[in-house]
ZABA-69083 format. One record per residue: residue in three letters; z, x, y of N, C-alpha, C, CB in turn. Coordinates in pm, whole numbers, padded with zeros to 5 digits, always signed. Last residue first. Glycine has a CB too. Layout:
REM ZABA-69083
ALAZXYZXYZXYZXY;...
This chain:
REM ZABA-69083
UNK+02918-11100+08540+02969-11211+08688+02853-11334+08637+02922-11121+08912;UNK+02947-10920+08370+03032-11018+08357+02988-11093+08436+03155-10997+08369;UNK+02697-10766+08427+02707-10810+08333+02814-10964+08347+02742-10693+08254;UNK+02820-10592+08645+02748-10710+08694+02703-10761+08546+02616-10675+08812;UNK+03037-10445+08482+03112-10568+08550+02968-10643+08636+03264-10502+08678;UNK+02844-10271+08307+02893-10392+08229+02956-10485+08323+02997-10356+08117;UNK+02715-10141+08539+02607-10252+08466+02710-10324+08410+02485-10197+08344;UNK+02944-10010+08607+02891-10076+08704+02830-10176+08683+02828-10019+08763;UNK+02995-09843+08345+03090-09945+08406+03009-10053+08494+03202-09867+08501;UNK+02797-09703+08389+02765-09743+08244+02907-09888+08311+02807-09581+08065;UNK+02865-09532+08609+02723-09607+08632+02759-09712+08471+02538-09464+08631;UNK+03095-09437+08528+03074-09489+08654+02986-09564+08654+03053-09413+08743;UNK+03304-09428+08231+03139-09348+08271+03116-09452+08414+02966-09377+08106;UNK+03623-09277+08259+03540-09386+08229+03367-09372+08276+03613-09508+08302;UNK+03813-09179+08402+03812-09207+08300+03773-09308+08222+03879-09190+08290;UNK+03824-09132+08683+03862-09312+08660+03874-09281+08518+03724-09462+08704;UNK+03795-08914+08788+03905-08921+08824+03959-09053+08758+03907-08907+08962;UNK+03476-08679+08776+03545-08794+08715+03675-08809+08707+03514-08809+08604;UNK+03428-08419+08858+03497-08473+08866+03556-08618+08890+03504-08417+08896;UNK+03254-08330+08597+03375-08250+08652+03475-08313+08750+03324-08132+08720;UNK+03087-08569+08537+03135-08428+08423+03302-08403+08477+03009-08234+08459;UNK+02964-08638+08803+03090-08723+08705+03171-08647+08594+03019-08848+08614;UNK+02818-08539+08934+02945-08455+08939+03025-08554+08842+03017-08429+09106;UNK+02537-08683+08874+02556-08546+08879+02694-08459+08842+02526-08524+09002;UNK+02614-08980+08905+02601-08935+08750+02625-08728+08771+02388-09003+08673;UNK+02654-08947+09209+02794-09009+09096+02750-08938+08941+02796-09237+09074;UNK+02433-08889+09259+02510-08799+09303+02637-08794+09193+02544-08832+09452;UNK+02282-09150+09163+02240-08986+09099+02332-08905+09127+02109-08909+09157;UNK+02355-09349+09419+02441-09290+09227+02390-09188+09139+02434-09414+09097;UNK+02296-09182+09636+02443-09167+09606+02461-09266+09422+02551-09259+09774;UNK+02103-08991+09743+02061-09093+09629+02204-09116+09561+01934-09027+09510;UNK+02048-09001+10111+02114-08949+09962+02123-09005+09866+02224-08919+09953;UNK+01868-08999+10314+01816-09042+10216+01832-08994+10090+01719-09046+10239;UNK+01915-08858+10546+01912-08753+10447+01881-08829+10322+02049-08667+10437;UNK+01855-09015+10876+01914-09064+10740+01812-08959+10638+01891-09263+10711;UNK+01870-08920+11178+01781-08929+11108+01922-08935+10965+01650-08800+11133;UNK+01869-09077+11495+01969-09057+11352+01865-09035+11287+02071-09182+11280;UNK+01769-08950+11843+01741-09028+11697+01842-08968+11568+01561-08998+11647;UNK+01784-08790+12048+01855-08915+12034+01889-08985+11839+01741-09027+12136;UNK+01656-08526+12087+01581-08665+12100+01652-08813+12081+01474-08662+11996;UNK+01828-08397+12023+01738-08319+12110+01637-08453+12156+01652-08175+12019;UNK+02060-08431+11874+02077-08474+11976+01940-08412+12094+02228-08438+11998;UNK+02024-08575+11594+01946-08526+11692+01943-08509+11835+01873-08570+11677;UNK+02241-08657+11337+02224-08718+11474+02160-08576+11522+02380-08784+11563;UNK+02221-08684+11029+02215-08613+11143+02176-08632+11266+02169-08542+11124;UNK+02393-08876+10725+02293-08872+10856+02327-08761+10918+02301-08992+10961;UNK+02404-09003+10388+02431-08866+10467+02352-08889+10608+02367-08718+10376;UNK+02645-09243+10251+02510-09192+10364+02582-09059+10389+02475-09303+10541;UNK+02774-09395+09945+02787-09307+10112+02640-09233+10134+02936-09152+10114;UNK+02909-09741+09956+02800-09623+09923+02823-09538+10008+02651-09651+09928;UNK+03237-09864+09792+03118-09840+09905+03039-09745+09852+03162-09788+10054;UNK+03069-10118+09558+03090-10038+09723+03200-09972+09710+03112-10136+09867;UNK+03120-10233+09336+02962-10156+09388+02950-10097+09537+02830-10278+09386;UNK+03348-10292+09269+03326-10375+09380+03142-10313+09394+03460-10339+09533;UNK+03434-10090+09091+03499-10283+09090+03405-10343+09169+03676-10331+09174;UNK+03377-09883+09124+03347-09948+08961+03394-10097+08957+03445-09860+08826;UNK+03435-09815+09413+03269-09830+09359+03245-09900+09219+03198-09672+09338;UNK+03692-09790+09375+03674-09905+09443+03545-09914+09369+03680-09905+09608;UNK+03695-09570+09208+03766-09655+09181+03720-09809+09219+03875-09612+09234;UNK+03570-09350+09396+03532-09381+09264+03585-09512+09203+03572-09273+09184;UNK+03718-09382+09624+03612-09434+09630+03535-09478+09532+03563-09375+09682;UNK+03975-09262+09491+03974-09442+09609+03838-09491+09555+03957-09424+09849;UNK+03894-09060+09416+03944-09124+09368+03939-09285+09410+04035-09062+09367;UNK+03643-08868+09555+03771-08903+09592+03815-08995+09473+03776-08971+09738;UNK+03385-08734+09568+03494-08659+09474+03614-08741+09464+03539-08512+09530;UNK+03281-08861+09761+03224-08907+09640+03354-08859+09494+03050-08819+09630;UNK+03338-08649+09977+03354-08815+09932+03331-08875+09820+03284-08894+09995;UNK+03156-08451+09857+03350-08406+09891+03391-08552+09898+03407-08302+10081;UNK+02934-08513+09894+02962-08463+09772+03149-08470+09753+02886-08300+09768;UNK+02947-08528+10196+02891-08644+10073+02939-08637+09925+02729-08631+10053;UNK+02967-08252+10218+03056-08326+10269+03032-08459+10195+03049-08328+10418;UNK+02678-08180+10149+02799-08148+10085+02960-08189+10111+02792-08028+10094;UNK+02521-08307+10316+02557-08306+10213+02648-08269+10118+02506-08290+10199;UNK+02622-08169+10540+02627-08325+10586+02656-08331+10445+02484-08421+10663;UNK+02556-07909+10505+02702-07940+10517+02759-08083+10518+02744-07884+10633;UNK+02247-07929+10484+02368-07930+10403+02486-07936+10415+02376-07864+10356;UNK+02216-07983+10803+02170-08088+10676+02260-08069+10574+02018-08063+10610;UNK+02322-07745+10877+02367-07869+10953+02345-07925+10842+02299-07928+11087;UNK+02129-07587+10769+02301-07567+10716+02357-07686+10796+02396-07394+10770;UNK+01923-07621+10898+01892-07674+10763+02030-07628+10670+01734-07603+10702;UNK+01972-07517+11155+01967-07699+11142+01942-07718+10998+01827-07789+11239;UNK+01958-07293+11070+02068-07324+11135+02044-07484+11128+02081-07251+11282;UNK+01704-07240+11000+01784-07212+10912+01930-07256+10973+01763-07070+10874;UNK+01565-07292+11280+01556-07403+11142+01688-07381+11064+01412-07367+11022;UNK+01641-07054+11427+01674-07240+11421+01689-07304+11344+01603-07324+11455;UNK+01566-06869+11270+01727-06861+11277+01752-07011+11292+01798-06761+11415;UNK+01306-06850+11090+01313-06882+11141+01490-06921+11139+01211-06931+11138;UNK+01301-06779+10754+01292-06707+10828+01387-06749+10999+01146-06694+10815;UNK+01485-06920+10529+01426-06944+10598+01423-06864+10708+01443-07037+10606;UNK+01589-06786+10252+01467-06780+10265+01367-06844+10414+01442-06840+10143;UNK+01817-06799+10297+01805-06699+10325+01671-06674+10359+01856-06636+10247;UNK+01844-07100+10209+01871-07046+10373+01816-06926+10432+02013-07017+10398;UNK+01834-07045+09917+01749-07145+10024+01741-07078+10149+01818-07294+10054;UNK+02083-06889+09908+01945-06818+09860+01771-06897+09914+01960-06828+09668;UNK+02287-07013+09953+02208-06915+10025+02065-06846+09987+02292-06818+10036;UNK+02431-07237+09896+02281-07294+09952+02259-07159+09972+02259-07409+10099;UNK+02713-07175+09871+02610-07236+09756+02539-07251+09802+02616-07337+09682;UNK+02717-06987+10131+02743-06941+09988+02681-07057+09901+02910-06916+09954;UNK+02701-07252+10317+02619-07126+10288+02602-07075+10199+02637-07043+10331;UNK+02958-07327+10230+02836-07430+10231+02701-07322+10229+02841-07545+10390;UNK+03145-07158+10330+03091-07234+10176+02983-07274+10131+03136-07339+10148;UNK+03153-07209+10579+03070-07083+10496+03037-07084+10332+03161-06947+10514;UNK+03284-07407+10568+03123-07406+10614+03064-07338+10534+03081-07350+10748;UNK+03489-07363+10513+03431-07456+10442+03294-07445+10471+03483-07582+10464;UNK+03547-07194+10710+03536-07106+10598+03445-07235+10474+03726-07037+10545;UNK+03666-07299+10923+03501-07303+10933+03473-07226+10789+03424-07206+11091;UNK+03964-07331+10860+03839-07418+10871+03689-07409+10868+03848-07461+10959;UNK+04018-07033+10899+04011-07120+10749+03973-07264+10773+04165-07126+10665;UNK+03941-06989+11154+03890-06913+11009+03894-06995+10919+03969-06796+10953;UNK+04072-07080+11365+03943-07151+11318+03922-07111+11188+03817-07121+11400;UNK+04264-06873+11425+04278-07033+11340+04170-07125+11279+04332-07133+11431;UNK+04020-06676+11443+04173-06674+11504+04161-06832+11376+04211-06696+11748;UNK+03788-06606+11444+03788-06733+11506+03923-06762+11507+03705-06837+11440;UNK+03589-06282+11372+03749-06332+11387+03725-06463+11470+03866-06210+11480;UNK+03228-06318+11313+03335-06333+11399+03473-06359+11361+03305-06420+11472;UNK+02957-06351+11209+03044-06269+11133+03150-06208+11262+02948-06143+11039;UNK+02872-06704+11224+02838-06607+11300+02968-06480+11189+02867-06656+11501;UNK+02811-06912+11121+02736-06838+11099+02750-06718+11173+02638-06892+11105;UNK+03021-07053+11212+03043-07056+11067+02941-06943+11017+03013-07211+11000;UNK+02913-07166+11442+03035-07007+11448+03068-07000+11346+03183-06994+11533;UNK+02742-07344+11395+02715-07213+11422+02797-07111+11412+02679-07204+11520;UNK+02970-07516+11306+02813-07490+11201+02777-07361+11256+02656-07616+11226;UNK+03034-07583+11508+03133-07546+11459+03054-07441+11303+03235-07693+11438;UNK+02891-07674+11763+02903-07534+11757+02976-07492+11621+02980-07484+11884;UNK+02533-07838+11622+02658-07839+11579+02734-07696+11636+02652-07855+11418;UNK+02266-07869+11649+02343-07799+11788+02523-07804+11719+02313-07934+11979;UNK+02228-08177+11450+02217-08030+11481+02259-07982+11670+02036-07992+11436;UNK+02542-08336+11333+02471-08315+11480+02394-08150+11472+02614-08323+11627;UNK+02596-08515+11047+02650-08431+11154+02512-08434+11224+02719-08273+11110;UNK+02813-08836+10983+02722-08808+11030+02697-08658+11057+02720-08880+11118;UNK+02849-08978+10672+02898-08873+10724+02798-08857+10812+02932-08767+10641;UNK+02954-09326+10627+02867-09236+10661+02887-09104+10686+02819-09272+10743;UNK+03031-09569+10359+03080-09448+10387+02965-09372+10492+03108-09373+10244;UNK+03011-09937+10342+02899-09803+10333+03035-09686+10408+02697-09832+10471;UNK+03236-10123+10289+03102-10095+10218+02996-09964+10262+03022-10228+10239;UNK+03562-10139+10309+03381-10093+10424+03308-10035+10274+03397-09891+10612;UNK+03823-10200+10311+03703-10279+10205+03576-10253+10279+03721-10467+10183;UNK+04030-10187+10441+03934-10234+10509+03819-10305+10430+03891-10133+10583;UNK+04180-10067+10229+04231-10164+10297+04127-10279+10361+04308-10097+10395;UNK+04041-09897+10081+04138-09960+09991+04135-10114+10073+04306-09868+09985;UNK+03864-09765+10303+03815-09810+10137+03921-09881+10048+03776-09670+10043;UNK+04003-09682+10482+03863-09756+10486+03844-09827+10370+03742-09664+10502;UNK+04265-09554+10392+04269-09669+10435+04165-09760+10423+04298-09659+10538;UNK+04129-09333+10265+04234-09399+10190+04194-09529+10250+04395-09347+10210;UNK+03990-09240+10537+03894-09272+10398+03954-09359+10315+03862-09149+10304;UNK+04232-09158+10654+04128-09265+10719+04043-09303+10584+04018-09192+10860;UNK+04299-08936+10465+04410-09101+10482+04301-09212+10550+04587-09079+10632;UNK+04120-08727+10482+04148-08817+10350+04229-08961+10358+04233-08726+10252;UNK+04145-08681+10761+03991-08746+10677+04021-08862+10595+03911-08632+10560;UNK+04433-08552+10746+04353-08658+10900+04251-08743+10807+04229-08539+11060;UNK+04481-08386+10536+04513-08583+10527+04473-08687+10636+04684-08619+10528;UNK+04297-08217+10414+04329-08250+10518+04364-08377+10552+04256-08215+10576;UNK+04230-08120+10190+04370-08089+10208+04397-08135+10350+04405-07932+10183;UNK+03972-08219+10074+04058-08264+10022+04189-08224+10073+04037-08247+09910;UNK+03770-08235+10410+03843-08130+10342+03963-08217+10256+03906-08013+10458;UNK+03505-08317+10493+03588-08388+10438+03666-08278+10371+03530-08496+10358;UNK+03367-08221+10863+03415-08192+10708+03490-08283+10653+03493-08074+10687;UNK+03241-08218+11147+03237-08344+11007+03245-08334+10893+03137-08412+10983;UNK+03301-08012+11309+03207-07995+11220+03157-08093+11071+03245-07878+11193;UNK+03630-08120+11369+03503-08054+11366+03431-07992+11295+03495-07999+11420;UNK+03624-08487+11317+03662-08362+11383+03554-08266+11356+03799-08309+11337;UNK+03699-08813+11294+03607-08705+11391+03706-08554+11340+03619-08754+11615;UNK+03610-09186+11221+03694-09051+11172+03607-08952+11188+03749-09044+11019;UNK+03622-09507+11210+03567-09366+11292+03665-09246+11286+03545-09395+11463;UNK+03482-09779+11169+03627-09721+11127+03555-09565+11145+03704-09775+10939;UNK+03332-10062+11318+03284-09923+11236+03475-09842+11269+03089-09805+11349;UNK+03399-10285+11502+03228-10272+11371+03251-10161+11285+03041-10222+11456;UNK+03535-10299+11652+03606-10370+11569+03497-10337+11445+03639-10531+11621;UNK+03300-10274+11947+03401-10280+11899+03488-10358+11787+03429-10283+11974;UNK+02929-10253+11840+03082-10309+11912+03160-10269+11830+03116-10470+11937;UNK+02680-10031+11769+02791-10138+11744+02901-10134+11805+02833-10146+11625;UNK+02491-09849+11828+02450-10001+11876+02552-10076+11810+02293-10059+11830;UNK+02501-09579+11737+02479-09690+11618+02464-09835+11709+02632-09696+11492;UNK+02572-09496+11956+02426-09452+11912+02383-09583+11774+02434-09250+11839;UNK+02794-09593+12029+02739-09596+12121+02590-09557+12012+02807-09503+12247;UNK+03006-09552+11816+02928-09663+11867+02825-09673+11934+02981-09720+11923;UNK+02993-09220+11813+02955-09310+11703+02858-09460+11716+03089-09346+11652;UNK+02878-08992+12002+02944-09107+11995+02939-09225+11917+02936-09139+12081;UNK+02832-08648+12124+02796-08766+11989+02918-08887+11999+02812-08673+11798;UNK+02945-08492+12296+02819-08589+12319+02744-08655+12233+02729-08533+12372;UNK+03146-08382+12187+03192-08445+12336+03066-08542+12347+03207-08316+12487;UNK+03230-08352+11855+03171-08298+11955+03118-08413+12062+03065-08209+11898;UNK+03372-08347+11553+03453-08391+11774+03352-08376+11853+03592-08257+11875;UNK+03180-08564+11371+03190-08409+11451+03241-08476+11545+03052-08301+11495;UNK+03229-08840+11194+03174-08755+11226+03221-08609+11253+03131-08804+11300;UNK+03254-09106+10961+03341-08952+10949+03212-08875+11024+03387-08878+10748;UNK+03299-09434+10939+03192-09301+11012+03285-09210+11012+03120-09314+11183;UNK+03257-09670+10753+03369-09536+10778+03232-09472+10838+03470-09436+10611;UNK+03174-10047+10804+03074-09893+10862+03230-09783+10857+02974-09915+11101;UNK+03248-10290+10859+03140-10273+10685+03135-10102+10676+02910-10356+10697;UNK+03507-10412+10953+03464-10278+10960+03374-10286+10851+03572-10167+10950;UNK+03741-10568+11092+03671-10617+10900+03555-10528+10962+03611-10846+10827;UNK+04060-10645+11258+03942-10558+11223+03901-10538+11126+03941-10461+11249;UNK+04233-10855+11451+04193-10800+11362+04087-10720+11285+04212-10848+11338;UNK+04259-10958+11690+04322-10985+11622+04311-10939+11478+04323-11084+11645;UNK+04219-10805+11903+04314-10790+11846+04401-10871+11715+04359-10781+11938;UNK+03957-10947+11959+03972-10781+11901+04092-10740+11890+03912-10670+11987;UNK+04037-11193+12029+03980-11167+11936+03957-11066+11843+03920-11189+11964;UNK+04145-11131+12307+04196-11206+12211+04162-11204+12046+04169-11319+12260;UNK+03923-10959+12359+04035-10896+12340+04126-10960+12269+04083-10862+12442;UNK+03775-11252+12434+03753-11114+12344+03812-11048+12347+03671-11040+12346;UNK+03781-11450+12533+03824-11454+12443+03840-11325+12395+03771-11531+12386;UNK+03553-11512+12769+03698-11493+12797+03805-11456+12661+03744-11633+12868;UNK+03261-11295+12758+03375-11406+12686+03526-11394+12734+03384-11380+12512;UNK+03162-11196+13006+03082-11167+12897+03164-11312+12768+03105-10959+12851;UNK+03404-11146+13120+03268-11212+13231+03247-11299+13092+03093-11078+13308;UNK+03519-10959+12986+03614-11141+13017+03452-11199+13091+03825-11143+13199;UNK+03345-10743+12982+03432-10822+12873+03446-11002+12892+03597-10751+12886;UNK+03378-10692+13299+03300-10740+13235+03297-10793+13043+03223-10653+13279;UNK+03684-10646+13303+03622-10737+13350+03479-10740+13298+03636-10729+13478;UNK+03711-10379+13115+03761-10523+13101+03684-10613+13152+03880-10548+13157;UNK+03541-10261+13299+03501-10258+13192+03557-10353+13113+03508-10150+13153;UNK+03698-10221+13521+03536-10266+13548+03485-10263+13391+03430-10136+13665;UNK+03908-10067+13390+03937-10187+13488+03782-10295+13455+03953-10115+13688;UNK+03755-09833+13364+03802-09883+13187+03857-10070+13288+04021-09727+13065;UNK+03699-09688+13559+03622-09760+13474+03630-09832+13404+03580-09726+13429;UNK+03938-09658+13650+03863-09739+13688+03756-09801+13617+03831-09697+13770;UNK+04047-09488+13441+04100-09588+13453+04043-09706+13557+04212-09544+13474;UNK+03841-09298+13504+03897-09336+13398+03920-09458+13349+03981-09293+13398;UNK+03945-09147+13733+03810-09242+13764+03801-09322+13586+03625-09110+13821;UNK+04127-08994+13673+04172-09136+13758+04066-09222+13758+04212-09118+13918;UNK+04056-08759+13592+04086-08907+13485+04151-08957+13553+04156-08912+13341;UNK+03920-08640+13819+03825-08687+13734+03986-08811+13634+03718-08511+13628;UNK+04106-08758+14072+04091-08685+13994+04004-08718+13922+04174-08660+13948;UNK+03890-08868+14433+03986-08938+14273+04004-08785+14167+03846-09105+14147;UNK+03957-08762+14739+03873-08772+14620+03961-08793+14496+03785-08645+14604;
């Protein structure tokens, strides 16, 4: 009997070949370079899969994972993929996806030692701390647990939006935008948090405005010029 990651490499065999069935060109092609409209900053978690739910091929979407789909300004895994998406790649939409059943969301709720985890999931708990008085009010543990999934999506939105790159790029180019989504994994379906990302820009521009300069009042004068 095969080890499980021997069967791996079979697959991934039977998976070329259909490729080459499909076009003989395509690897030729997917190496030759990658123009990405889609940063997906999700959750590590084993049964969310970016492409696969979004229905896009390879070379479509710039994919940045870990856990619990935080954008932490001190974590250069996020912040450098984001650097790159948006300077290099030029991707027009930013997504943060998260997943209710999230475990990293839950053990953020739980009043547990997590050893190393602590000061990661502590962002979470953040997220609690400014939403608690909402949360507190939701009886029901589920809901109130899928309605800290929702916010953390948001507030991770909020933590993109904070960046410099993005502020920068957004006053030249009107991109990128960023999405908040939650993948369902109880039914499959993305549902879109329908974030009003330049209300978000006018909201935190006060504090953290990085361009020195009004964002939205910029935006009208360069479609002015064109």
């Amino acid at each position: 009997m095969k080890r499980s990651y021997e069967v791996i490499f079979e697959n991934n065999r039977k998976w070329v070949e259909s490729k080459l069935a499909e076009d003989k060109d395509f690897f030729k092609t997917l190496s030759s370079s990658q123009n990405p409209d889609y940063l997906y900053i999700g959750c590590s978690d084993s049964r969310v899969s970016a492409e696969e739910m979004m229905g896009l091929k390879p070379g479509e979407v710039f994919v940045s994972r870990n856990v619990a789909n935080l954008v932490n300004s001190l974590d250069l895994n996020v912040t450098s993929a984001i650097q790159y998406a948006v300077q290099h790649l030029k991707v027009k939409h930013i997504i943060v996806c998260g997943h209710y059943g999230c475990g990293g969301v839950r053990a953020a709720m739980t009043p547990e030692d997590l050893g190393i985890l602590n000061p990661w999931l502590r962002n979470i708990r953040d997220v609690y701390r400014i939403h608690q008085l909402e949360l507190d009010a939701i009886d029901d543990e589920q809901k109130r647990y899928d309605r800290l999934v929702e916010l953390n999506v948001l507030e991770q939105c909020i933590n993109v939006t904070k960046m410099a790159v993005v502020q920068e790029e957004y006053l030249v180019d009107e991109y990128p935008i960023v999405h908040g989504w939650v993948f369902d994994l109880r039914t499959g379906k993305i549902i879109d948090l329908e974030i009003d990302f330049e209300s978000t820009l006018k909201d935190i521009q006060k504090i953290y405005n990085l361009t020195n300069s009004d964002w939205v009042m910029s935006k009208k004068k360069n479609k002015n010029l064109i």
